[in-house]
C-alpha positions in Angstrom: 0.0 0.0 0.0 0.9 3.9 -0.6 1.0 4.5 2.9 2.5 1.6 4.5 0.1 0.7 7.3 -1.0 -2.2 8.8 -3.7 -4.7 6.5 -6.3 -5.9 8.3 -8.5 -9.2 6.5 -11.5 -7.7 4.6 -12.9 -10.9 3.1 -12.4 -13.3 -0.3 -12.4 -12.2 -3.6 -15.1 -13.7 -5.8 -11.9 -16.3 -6.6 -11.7 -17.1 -2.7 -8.2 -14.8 -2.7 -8.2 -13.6 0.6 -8.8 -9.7 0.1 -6.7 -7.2 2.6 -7.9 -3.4 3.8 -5.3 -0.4 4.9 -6.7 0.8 8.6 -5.6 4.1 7.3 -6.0 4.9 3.7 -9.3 2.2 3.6 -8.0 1.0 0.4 -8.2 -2.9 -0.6 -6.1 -5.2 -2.1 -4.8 -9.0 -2.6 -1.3 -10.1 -1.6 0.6 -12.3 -4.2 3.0 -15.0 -3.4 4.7 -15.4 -6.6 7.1 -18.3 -4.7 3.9 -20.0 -3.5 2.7 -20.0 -6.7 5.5 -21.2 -8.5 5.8 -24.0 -5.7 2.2 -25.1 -6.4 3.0 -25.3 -9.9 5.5 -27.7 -9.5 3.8 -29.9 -7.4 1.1 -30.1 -10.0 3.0 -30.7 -12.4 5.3 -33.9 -10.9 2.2 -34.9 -9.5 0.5 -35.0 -12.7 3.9 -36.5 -14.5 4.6 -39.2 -12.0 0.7 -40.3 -11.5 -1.7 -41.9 -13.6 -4.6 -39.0 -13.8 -4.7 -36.6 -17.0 -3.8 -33.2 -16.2 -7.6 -32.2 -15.8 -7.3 -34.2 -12.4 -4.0 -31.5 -11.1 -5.5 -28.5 -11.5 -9.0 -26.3 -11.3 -9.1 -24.9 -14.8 -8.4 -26.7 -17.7 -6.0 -29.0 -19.0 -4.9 -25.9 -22.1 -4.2 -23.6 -19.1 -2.5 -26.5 -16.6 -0.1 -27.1 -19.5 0.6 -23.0 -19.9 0.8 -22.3 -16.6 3.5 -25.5 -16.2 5.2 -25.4 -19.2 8.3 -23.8 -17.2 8.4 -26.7 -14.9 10.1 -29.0 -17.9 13.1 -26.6 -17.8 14.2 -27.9 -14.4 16.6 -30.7 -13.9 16.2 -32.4 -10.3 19.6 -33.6 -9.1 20.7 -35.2 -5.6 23.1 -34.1 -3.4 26.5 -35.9 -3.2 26.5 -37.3 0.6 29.6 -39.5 0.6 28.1 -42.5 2.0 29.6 -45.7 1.6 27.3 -48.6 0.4 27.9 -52.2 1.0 25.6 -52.9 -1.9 25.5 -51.1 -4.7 23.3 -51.7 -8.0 23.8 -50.4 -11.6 21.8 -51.3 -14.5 20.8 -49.0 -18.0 18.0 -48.5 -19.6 17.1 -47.1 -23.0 14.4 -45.0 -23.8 14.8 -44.9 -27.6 18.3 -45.7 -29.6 20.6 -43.2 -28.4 19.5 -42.2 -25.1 20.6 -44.4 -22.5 20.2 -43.8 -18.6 23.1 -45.2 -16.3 21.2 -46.0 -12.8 22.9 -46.7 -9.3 20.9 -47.6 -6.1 21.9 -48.0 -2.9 19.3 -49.4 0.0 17.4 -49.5 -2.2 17.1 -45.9 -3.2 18.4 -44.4 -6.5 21.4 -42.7 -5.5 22.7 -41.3 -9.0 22.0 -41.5 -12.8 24.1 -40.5 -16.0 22.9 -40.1 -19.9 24.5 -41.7 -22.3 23.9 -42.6 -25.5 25.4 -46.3 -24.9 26.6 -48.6 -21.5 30.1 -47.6 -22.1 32.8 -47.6 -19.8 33.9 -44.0 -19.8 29.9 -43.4 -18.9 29.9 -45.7 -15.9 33.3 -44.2 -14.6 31.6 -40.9 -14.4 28.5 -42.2 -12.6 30.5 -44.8 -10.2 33.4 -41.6 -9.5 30.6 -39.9 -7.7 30.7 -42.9 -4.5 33.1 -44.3 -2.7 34.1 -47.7 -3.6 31.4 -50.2 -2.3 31.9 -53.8 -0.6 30.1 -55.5 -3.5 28.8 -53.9 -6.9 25.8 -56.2 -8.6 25.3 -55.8 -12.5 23.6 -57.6 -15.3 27.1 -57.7 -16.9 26.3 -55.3 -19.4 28.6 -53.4 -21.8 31.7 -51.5 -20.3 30.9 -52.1 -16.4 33.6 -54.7 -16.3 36.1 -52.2 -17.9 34.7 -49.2 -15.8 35.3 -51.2 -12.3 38.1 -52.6 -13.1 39.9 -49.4 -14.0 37.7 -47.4 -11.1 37.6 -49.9 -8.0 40.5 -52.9 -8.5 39.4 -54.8 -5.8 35.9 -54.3 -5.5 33.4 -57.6 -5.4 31.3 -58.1 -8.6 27.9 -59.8 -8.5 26.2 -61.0 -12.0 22.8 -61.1 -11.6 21.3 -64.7 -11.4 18.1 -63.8 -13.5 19.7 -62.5 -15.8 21.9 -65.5 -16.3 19.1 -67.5 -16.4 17.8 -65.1 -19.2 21.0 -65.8 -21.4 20.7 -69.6 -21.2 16.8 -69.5 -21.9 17.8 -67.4 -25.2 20.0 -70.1 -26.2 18.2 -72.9 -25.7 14.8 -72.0 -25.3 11.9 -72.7 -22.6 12.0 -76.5 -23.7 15.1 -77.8 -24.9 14.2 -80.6 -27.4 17.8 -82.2 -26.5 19.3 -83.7 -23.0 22.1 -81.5 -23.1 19.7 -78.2 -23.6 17.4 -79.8 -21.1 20.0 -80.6 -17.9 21.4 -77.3 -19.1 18.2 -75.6 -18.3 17.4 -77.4 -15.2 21.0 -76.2 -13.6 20.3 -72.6 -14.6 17.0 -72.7 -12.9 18.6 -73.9 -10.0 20.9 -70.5 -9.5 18.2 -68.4 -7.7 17.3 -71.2 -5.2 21.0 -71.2 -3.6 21.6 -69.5 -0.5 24.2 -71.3 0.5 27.9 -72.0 0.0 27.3 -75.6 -0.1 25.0 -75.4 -2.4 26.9 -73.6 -4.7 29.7 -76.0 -4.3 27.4 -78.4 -5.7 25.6 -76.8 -8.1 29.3 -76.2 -9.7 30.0 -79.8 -9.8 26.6 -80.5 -11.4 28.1 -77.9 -14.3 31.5 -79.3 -13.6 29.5 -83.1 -14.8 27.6 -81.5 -17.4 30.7 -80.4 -19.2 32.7 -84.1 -19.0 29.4 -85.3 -20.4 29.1 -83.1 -23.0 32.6 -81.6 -23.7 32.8 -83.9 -27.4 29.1 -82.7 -28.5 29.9 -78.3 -27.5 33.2 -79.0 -29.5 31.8 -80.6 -32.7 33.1 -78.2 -35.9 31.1 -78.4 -39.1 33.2 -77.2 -42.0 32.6 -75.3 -45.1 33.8 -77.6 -47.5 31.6 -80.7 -46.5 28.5 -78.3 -45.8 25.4 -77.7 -48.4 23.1 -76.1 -46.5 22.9 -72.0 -45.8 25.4 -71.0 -43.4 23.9 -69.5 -39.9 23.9 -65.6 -40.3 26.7 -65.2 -37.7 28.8 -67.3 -39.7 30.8 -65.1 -42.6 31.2 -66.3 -46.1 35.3 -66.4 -45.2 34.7 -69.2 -42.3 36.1 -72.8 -43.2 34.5 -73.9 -40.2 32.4 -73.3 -36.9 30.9 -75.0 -34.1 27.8 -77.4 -34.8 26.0 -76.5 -31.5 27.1 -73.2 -31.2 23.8 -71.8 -29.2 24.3 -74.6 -26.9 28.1 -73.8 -26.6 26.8 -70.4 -25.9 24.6 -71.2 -23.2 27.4 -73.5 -21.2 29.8 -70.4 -21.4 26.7 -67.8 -20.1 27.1 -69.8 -16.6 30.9 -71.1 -16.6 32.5 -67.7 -17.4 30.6 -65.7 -14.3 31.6 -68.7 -12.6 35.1 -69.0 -13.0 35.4 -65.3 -12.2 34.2 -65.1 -9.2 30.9 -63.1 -10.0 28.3 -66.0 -9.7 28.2 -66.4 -6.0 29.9 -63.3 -4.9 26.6 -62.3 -2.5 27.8 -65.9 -0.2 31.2 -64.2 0.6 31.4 -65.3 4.3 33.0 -61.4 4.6 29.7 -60.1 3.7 26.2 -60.7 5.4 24.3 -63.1 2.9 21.2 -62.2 4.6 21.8 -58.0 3.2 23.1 -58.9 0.0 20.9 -59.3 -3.1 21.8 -62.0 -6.0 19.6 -59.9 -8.5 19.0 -56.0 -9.7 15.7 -56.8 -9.2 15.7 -53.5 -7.1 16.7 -51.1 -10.0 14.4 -53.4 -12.6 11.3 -53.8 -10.6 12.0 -50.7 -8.4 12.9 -47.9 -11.0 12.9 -49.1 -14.4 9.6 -50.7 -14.0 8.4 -46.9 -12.9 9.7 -45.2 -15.6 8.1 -47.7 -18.7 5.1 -46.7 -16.5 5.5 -43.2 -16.8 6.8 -43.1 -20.3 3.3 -45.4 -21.3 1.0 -43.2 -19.4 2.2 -40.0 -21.2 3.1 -41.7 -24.5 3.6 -39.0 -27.2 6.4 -36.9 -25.7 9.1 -35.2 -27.2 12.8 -36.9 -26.1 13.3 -33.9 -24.3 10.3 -34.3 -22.2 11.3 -38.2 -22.1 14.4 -37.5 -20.4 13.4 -34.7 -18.0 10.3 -37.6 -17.0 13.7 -40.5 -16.2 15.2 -37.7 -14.7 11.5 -37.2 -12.6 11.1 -41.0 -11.8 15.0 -41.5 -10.1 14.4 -38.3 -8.0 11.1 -39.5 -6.5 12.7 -43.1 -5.9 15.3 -41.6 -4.1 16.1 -40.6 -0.2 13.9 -37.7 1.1 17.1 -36.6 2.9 19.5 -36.6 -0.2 17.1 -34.8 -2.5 16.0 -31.2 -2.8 12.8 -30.5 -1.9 10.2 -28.9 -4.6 10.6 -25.9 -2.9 14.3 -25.8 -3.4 14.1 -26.9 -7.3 11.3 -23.9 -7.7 13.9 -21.4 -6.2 16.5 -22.7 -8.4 15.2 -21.8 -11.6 14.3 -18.4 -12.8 10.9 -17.1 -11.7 8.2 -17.6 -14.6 6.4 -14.7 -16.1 2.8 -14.5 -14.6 0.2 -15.2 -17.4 -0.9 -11.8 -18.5 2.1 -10.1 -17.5 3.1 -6.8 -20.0 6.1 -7.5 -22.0 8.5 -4.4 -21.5 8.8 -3.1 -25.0 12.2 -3.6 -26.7 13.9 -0.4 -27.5 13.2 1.1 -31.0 16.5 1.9 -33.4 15.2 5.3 -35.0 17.6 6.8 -37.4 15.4 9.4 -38.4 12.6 9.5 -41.4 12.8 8.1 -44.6 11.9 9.3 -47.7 9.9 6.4 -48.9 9.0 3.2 -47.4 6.6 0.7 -47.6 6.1 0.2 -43.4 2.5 0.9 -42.0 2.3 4.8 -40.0 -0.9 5.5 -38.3 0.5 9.3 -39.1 -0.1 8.7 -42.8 -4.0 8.6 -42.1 -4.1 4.7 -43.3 -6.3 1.8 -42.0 -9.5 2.3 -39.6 -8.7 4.5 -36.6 -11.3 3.6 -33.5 -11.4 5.1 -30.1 -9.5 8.1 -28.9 -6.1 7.3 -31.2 -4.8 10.4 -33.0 -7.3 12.6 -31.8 -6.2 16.2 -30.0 -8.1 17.3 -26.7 
């Protein structure tokens, strides 16, 4: 107010906006909260973004103005704060929105703790998500592209655990849900087997079941078929310069998807008597059920988005799955970004280069007496 005295409460606005009175100068007016609003905004919005409802459901006017009045809320970027914890479990896993765009995801208890963008699961891309955290006890992986590389080079000594169902996955791709032969069949029996050991003596035994499988079978993996006694088309992985290659090579395949984890170390890692068995997962099934299974969600509920919108809506999901305490509050991400312009607001009016009048031009004056003239424009008191 002009003269700076106390408001008193004078009643709602036909909107409900509380209206305010000067004890003084008895003039009324409204007070506006542009952070308040802003604040509401967002919450809207990453309400609407990270439920199910359409945006008629987030706001009281219509979905036209919910998207204008929100449409500033795509240019903010949540982020975590670094807090230096140490994890004794940490899982990584990628997921691709479209060819391209890949998003590197860590989680620790079982809250997303970082992400990176990439356009593939390369190694240079996991070393600068993993750099952000101290070296955990154990890291657990689906043993995808470059994660090898990237730990090996980042943490040395750390612990790798493959992921049992996804080992599982790898033989089923090779030899299908129902082997038609023994060897595909006992192979797919001791791959089921993986997720049902919880202890060390169990996976001392289940390796000498593989350890049987391979005596049994080591003459029928080996088989070669050569080009010069073959007739038939060549398998498409096979070039046209090969003189020979395995018979069974998908079953070959399959044997090496559990012996190689195996002999490395990263098969039953999570049964390290240095480690707690009863803390330490044998699956990402925290990052795949957990977070990637929310953001297909999200990206399927608000199918049609730009990749820009795709990314900032990844970038939504892994905020909301992680820690309260290691996140910025709405609040904080409102104040962050630049203040938008209020719907209505008068745009000041950019500054007009005049170097004096021309002689002949073919711009519109109102001074030349041209076009309809309504109201009080041109006229002289």
């Amino acid at each position: 107010m002009i003269c700076q005295s106390p408001l008193k409460k004078n009643g709602t606005t036909s909107k409900g906006t509380q209206r305010w009175r000067c004890t003084t100068c008895n003039a009324s007016t409204t007070l506006r909260r542009p952070d308040t609003a802003t604040r509401n905004q967002l919450v809207g919005f990453t309400s609407w973004l990270l439920g199910k409802n359409d945006q008629g459901h987030h706001s009281t006017t219509s979905a036209r103005t919910f998207r204008r009045h929100t449409a500033w809320c795509w240019t903010i970027s949540p982020h975590l704060r670094p807090t230096g914890q140490v994890f004794t479990e940490l899982q990584i896993d990628g997921i691709y929105i479209r060819p391209g765009w890949c998003a590197l995801i860590a989680v620790g208890d079982g809250k997303v703790v970082g992400w990176q963008w990439c356009d593939t699961e390369k190694s240079a891309a996991w070393i600068n998500l993993l750099s952000q955290f101290p070296q955990p006890d154990i890291v657990l992986t689906d043993g995808g592209s470059g994660i090898f590389k990237a730990l090996t080079t980042l943490w040395p000594t750390v612990r790798i655990q493959r992921c049992l169902v996804h080992v599982q996955r790898t033989v089923r791709r090779y030899v299908t849900m129902r082997p038609k032969t023994p060897a595909g069949k006992s192979l797919r029996a001791l791959s089921l087997q993986l997720t049902r050991i919880t202890t060390r003596e169990e996976a001392a035994t289940w390796a000498g079941l593989l350890a049987n499988w391979h005596t049994q079978y080591k003459d029928l993996i080996n088989e070669r078929t050569y080009a010069k006694d073959f007739t038939g088309p060549r398998p498409h992985s096979i070039s046209s310069t090969r003189t020979w290659w395995y018979t069974h090579m998908r079953l070959r395949s399959a044997y090496h998807a559990l012996n190689s984890p195996w002999t490395q170390g990263h098969l039953f890692a999570f049964l390290d008597p240095h480690l707690d068995a009863h803390t330490i997962s044998s699956t990402t099934n925290l990052i795949e059920g957990g977070v990637n299974a929310a953001i297909r969600t999200t990206l399927r509920q608000h199918r049609g988005m730009t990749i820009d919108h795709r990314r900032r809506a990844v970038e939504w999901v892994c905020w909301d799955k992680a820690d309260p305490h290691t996140r910025p509050s709405l609040t904080q991400l409102a104040r962050e970004q630049p203040q938008p312009q209020e719907p209505g607001t008068p745009q000041k009016p950019k500054p007009i280069n005049d170097d004096g009048p021309v002689e002949y031009d073919k711009n519109f004056s109102w001074e030349d007496g041209n076009g309809l003239q309504q109201g009080w424009a041109g006229r002289h008191q």
